[in-house]
Backbone bond lengths (Angstrom), bond angles and torsions (degrees), N, CA, C in turn:
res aa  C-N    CA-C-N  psi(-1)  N-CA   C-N-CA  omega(-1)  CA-C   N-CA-C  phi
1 X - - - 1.443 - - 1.524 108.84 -
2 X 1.778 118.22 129.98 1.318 110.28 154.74 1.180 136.60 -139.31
3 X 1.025 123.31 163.54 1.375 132.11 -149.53 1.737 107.63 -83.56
4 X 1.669 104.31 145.42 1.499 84.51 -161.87 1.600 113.02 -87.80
5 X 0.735 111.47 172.44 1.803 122.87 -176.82 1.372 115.42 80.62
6 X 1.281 121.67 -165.25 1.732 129.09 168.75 1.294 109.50 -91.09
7 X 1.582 121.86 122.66 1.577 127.84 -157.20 1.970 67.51 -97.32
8 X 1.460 116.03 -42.27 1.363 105.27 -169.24 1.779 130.62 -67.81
9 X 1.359 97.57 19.20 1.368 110.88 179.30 1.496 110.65 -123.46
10 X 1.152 126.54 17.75 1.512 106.90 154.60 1.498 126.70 -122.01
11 X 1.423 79.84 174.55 1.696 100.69 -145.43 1.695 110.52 -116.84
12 X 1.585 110.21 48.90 1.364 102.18 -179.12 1.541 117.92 -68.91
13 X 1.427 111.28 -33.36 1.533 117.98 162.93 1.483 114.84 -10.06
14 X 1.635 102.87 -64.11 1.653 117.46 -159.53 1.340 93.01 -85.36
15 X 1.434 138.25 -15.04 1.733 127.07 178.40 1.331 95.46 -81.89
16 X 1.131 133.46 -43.52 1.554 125.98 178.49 1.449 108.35 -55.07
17 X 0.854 117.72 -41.08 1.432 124.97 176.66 1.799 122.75 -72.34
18 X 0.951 89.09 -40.34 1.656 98.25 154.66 1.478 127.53 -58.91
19 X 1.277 105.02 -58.95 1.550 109.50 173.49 1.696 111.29 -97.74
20 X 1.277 109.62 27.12 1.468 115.87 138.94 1.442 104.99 -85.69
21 X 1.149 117.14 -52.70 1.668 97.24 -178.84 1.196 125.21 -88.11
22 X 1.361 116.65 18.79 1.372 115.79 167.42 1.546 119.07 -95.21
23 X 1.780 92.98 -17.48 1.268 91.14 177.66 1.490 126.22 -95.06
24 X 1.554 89.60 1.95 1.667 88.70 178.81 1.675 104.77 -97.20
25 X 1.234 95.26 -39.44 1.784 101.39 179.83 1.838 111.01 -55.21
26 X 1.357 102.00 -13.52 1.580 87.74 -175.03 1.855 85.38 -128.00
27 X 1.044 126.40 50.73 1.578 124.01 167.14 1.690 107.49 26.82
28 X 1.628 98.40 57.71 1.862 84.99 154.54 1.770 134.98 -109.20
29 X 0.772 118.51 -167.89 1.682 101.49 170.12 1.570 104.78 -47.80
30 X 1.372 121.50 137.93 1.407 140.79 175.44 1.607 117.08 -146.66
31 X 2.023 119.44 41.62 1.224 93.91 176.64 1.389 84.16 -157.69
32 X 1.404 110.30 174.28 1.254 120.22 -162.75 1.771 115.85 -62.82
33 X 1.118 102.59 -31.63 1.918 124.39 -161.04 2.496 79.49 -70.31
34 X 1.452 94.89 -31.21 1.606 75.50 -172.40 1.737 126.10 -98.91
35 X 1.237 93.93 36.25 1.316 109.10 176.50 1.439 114.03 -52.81
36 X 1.577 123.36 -65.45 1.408 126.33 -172.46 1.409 97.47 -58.62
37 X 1.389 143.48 -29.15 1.294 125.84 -149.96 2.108 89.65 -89.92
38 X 1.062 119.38 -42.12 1.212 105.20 -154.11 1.800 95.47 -83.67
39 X 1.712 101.12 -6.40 2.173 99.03 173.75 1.493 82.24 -88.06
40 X 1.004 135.68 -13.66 1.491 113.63 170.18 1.464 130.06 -55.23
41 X 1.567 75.45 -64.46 2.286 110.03 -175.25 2.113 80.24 -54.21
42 X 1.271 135.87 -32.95 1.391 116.97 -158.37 1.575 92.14 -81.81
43 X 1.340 118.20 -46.15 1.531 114.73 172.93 1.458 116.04 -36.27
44 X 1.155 113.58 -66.37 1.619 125.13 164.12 1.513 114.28 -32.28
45 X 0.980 121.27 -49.88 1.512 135.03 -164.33 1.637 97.86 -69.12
46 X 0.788 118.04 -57.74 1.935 142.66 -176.30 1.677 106.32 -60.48
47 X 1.408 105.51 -39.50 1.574 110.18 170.58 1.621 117.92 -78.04
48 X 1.303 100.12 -40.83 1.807 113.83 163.60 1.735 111.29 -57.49
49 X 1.016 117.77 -46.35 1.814 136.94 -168.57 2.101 90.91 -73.75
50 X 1.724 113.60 -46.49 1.272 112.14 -168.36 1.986 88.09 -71.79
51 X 1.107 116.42 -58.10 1.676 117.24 -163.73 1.773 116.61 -47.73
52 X 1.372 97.38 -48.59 1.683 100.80 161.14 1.083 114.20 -55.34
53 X 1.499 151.22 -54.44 1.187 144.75 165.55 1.536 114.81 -31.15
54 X 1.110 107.38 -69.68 1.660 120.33 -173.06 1.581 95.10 -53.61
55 X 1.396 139.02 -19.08 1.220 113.22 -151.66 1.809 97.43 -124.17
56 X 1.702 99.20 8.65 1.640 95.68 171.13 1.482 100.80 72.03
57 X 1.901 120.64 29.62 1.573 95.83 172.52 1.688 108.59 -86.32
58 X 0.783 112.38 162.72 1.336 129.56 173.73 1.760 113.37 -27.62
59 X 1.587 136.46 120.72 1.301 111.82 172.55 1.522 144.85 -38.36
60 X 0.866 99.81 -25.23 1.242 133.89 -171.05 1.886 100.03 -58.51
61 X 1.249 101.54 -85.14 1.563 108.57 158.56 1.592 132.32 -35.79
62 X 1.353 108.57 -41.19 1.770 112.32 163.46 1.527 118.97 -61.86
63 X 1.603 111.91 -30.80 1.020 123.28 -179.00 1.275 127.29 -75.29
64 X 1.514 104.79 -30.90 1.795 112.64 165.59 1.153 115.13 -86.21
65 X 1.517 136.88 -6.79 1.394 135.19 149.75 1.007 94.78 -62.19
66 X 1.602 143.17 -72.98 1.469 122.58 -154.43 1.166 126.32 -63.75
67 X 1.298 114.30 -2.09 0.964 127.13 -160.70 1.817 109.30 -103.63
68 X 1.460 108.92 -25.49 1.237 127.77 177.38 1.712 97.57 -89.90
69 X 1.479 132.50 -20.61 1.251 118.28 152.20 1.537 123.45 -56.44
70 X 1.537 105.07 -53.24 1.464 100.45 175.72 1.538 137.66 -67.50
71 X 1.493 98.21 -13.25 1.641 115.13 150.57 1.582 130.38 -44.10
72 X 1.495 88.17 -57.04 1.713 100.39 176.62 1.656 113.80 -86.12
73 X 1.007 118.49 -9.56 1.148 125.37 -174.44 1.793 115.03 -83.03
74 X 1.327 102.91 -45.21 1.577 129.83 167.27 1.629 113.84 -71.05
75 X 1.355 105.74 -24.10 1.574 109.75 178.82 1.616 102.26 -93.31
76 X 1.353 120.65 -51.85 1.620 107.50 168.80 1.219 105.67 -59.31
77 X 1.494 148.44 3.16 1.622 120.60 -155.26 1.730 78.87 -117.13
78 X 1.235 126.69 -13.76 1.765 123.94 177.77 1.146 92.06 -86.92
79 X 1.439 133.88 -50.94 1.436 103.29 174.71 1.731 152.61 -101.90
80 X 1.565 89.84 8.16 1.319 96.77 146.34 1.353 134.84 -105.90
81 X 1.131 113.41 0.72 1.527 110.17 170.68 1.462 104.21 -144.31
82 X 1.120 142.36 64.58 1.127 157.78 -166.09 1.483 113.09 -82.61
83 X 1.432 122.79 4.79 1.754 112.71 155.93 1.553 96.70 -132.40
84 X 1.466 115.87 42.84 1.682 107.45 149.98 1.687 108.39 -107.87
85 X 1.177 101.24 155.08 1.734 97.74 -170.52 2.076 81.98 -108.82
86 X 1.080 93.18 112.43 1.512 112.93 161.79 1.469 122.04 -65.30
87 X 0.913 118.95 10.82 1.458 127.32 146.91 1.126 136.34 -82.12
88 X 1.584 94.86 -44.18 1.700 112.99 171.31 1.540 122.83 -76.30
89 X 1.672 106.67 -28.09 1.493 105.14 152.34 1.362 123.31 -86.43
90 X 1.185 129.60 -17.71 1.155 119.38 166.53 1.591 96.10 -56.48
91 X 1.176 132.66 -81.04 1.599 134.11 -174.10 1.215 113.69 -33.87
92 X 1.321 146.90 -5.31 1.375 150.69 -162.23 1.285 90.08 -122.26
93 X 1.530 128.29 -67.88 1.206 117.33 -152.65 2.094 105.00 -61.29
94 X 1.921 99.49 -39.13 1.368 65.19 159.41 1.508 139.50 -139.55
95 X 1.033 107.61 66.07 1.389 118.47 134.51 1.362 126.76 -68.74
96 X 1.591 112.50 -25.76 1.383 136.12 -174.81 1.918 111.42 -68.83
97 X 1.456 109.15 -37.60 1.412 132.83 -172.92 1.634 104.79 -91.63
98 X 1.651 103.75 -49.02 1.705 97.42 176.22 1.464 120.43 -49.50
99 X 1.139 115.83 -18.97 1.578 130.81 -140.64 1.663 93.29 -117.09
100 X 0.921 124.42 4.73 1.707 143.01 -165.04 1.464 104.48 -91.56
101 X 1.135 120.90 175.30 1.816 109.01 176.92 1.693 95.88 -109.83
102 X 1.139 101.03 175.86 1.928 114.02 -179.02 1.187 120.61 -51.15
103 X 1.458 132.27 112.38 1.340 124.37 -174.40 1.575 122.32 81.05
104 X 1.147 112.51 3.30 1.600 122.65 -179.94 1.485 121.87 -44.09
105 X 1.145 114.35 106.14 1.527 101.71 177.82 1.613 100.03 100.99
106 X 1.143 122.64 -13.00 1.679 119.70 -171.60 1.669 102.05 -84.47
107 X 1.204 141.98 6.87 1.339 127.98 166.11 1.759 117.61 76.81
108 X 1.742 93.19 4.32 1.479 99.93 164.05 1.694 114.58 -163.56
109 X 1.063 120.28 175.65 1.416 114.75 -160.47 1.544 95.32 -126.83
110 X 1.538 119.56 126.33 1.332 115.40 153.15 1.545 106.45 -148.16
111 X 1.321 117.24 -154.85 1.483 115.43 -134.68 1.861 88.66 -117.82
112 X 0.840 111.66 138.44 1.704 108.72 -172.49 1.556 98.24 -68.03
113 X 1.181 97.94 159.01 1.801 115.28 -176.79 1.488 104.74 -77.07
C-alpha cells in the first residue's frame, strides 16, 4: 500500500524554522520549561478547528485552526526534541501505519473493502 503524494517532498524542517522566527520576532514562549503550554495552546487550537466544524463555518476558517495546531505542534517538536529531523519521522512513522492491518487503531474491527 501507498500513500498518496510525495512523502519525499516535505519540508517540516523549514516550518520549524519559520515559526522559530515567528516566535521570536513576535515575543512568544521560546524555551524548553514552555513546552506543555504551547501542547496546550495546540489542544485549544483543535477544539477551536472541532467548534467551527460543528457550527458550519466556512472551510476556510477550520483550516486556519488546523493550521494553528500545526504551528504549535512544530514549535513544541523544536523544542523538545530538537535534533530529530521531523521529516524523517514523519516518513517512518508512516511507513510504520501503512504497514499496519485494516482499521488498526480505529476502535472497531471490520473486513477490508
Amino acid at each position: 500500500m501507498k500513500a498518496t503524494g510525495s512523502v519525499s517532498e516535505l519540508h517540516l524542517e523549514e516550518m520549524k524554522k519559520e515559526i522559530e522566527a515567528l516566535a521570536i520576532a513576535k515575543g512568544f514562549y521560546n524555551k524548553p520549561e514552555d513546552i506543555p503550554k504551547k501542547l496546550l495552546f495546540a489542544f485549544i487550537e483543535l477544539g477551536e478547528a472541532s467548534d467551527a466544524w460543528k457550527k458550519g463555518l466556512p472551510e476556510e476558517k477550520i483550516a486556519e485552526e488546523l493550521i494553528d495546531v500545526l504551528f504549535y505542534v512544530l514549535d513544541a517538536s523544536r523544542l523538545a526534541c530538537p535534533t530529530m529531523n521531523m521529516d524523517e519521522v514523519f516518513r517512518k512513522k508512516l511507513e510504520k501505519s501503512l504497514g499496519r492491518p485494516f482499521q488498526y487503531g480505529e476502535g472497531h474491527r471490520g473486513k477490508q473493502p
